[in-house]
N, C-alpha and C positions, 0 to 999 in steps of 0.2 A: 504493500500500500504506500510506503514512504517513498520507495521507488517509483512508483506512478505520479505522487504529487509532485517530485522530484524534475521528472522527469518533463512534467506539462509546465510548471516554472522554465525550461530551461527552451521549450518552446513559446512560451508567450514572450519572454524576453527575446527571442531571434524573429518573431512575428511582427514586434515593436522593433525591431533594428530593421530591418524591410521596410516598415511605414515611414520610419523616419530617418533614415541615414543613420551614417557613426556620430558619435559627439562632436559639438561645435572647437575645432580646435582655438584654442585662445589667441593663437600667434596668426591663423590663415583669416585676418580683415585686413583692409585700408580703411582711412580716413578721411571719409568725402567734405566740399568745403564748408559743410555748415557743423561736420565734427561728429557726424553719424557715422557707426563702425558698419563696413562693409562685405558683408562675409564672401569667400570666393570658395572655391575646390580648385587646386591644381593636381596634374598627374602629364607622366608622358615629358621624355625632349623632345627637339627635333624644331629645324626651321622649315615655311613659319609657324608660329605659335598663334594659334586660334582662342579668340576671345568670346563664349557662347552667351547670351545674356536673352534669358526668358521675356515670355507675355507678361498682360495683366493675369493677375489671380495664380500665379504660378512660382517655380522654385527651380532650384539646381536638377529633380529630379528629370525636369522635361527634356534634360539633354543625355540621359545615361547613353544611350545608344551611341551619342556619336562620341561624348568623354571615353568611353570605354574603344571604342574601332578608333579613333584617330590618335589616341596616346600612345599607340604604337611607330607612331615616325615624327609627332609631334607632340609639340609643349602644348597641353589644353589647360587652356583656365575659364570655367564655369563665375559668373557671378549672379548672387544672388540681391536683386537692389535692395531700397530704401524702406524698411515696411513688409518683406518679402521672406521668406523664408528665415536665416538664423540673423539679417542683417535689424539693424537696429530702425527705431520708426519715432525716434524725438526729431520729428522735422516739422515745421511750419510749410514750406513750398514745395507742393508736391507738383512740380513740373514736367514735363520731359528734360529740359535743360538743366533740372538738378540732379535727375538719374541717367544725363548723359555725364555728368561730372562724378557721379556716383562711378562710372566705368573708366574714365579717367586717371581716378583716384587709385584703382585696380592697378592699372595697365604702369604710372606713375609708381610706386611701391616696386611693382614686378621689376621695375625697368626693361618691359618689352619693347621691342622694335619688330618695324615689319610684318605686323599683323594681320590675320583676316579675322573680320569683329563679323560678329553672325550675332543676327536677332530675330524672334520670331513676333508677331503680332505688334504690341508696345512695345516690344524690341529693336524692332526695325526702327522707329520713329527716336529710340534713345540712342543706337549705333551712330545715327547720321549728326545727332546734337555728339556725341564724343569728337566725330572725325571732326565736327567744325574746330576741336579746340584743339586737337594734336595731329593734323593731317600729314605731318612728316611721321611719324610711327604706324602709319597705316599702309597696309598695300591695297587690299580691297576689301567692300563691304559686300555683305549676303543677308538682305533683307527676305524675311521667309514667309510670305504669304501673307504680302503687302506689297503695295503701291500700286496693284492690279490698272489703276486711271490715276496717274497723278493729278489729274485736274477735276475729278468727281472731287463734291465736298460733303462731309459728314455733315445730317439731318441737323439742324439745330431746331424746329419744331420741335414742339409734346419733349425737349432736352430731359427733363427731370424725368419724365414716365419711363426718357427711354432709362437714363441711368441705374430708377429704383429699380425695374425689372432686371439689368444686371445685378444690382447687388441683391435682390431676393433670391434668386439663382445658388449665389456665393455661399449667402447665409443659410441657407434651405437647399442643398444639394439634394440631388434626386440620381440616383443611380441611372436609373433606362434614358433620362435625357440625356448624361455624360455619354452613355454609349453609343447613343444614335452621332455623336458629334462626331464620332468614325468613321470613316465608311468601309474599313477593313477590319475585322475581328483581332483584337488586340487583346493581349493579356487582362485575366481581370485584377491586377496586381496594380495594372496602371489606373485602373478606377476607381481601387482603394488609397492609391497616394493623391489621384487628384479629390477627392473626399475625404481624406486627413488633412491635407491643404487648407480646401476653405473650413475644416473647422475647427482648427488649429490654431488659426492664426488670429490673431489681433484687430484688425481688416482697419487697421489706423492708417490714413489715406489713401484708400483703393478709391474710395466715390471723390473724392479731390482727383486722382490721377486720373482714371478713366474721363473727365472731364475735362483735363487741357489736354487728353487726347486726340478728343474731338476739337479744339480748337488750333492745337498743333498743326492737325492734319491739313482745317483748313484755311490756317494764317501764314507757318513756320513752313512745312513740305517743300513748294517751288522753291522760295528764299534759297533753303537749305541745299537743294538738288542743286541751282544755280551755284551757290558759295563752294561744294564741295567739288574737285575737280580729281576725282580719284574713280578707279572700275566701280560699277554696281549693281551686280547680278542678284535677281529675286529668284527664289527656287519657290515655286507658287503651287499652291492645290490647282484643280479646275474647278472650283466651283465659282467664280466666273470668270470671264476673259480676259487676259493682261494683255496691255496695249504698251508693249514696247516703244512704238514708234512716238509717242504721246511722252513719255518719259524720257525719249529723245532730242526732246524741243529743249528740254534745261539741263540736260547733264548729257552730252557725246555719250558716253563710256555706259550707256546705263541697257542692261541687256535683260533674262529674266530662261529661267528653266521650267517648264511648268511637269508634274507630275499627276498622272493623271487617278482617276478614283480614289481620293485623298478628302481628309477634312482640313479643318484649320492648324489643325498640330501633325502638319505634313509629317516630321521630323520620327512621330511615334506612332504615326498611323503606317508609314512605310520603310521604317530605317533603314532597310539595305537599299534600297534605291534613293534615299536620300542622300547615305553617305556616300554612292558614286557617286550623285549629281556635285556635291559637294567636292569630292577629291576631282575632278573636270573643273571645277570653278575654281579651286586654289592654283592648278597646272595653270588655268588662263591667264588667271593674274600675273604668276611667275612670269608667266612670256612676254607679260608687257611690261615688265621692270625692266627686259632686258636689253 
């Protein structure tokens, strides 16, 4: 019998290390500039060193697939922002421009150079506020199922109804609607960590940040495209059509890989065809440094 209690201790405890990662190590933050700790994961050498930085509502977890396949010839560093997962949430400005400084802060610490910054959803819109501010330590950006029309703008009608509806989502997860966000049968490991996530967490500026995300998109975006003069490949679900050629009126370099029968979390609905699409878009870049 001692044996058996023993024994289910010693799986609840590896069930809860599954849900939540190893321990927050005390040494792996930076210091973003308003003095919030910034938690990262690194793993892997190898040039260049890839910088993955999640959505809204999300964590270090959404990149296992590729932390794990790319640390094998590269330096990967996962971060996790401002409010997000282990990193700290005493912040007033939940911007995009203070969680592109939040990756700055990373990148700064590491002292990387030569980077490809990959981000997914809110990711993509915090990558391009980074490169604005350290565009020499960048080789290229890979925004992940975003900027499908640089020049559609995000609804600003019925603003509030739309945002409360995200965050009842957040706060009220629903399993079978996580899943449908699939479109490919994915482990159900991954819908227990996106359900320990949201309620887990603190959710101390998620309705601030999803907010100037809609206004980033459609104030900051062009600015941005225009100011950055660096490659910028989208690897895009199809759920709707990316217009390359529209995203070529403000940035030359700006391309896009679409992947097809995918959701918004391209990255974990398809991973191996991700992380080709991925290791083809690091090769492209290399090429054009040279």
């Amino acid at each position: 019998m001692k044996k058996k209690i023993f024994m289910l201790r010693i799986y609840f405890i590896c069930f809860i290390i599954v849900l939540t990662g190893c321990p927050k190590n005390p040494e792996n933050f930076a210091v973003s500039t308003d003095g919030v700790h910034i938690q990262y994961y690194e793993n892997g050498r190898g040039e260049p060193p890839i910088v993955l930085v999640h959505g809204f509502a999300s964590d270090h977890w959404d990149w296992e697939f590729q932390a794990t396949h790319f640390s094998n010839k590269h330096r990967v560093v996962v971060v996790e922002l401002a409010g997000f997962g282990a990193s700290g949430n005493q912040r007033e400005n939940w911007t995009m421009e203070m969680f592109g400084k939040d990756v700055v802060s990373v990148i700064e610490h590491l002292n990387l150079d030569d980077i490809v910054l990959v981000g997914q959803s809110m990711g993509g819109a915090v990558i391009l506020e980074a490169a604005k501010r350290i565009p020499e330590k960048i080789c290229g950006l890979v925004p992940v199922d975003m900027f499908q029309n640089v020049e559609s703008k995000y609804p600003v009608e019925n603003i509030d109804q739309r945002i409360e509806r995200v965050m009842e989502r957040v706060q009220h997860p629903d399993r079978e609607e996580i899943r449908k966000a699939f479109k490919r049968k994915v482990d159900p490991i991954i819908i227990d960590r996106i359900i320990h996530c949201f309620e887990s967490s603190s959710k101390i500026g998620w309705e601030s940040s999803i907010r100037d995300l809609g206004r980033w998109l459609n104030q900051d975006l062009i600015p941005a495209l225009e100011e950055i003069k660096l490659p910028i490949t989208c690897i895009n679900s199809d759920n709707q059509e990316t217009h390359v050629e529209i995203g070529r009126k403000y940035t030359p370099l700006f391309d896009a890989v679409v992947i097809e029968n995918t959701g918004h979390a391209v990255m974990l609905d398809a991973p191996d065809e991700f992380n080709r699409a991925l290791e083809n878009v690091i090769m492209e870049f290399s090429e054009l440094k040279r």
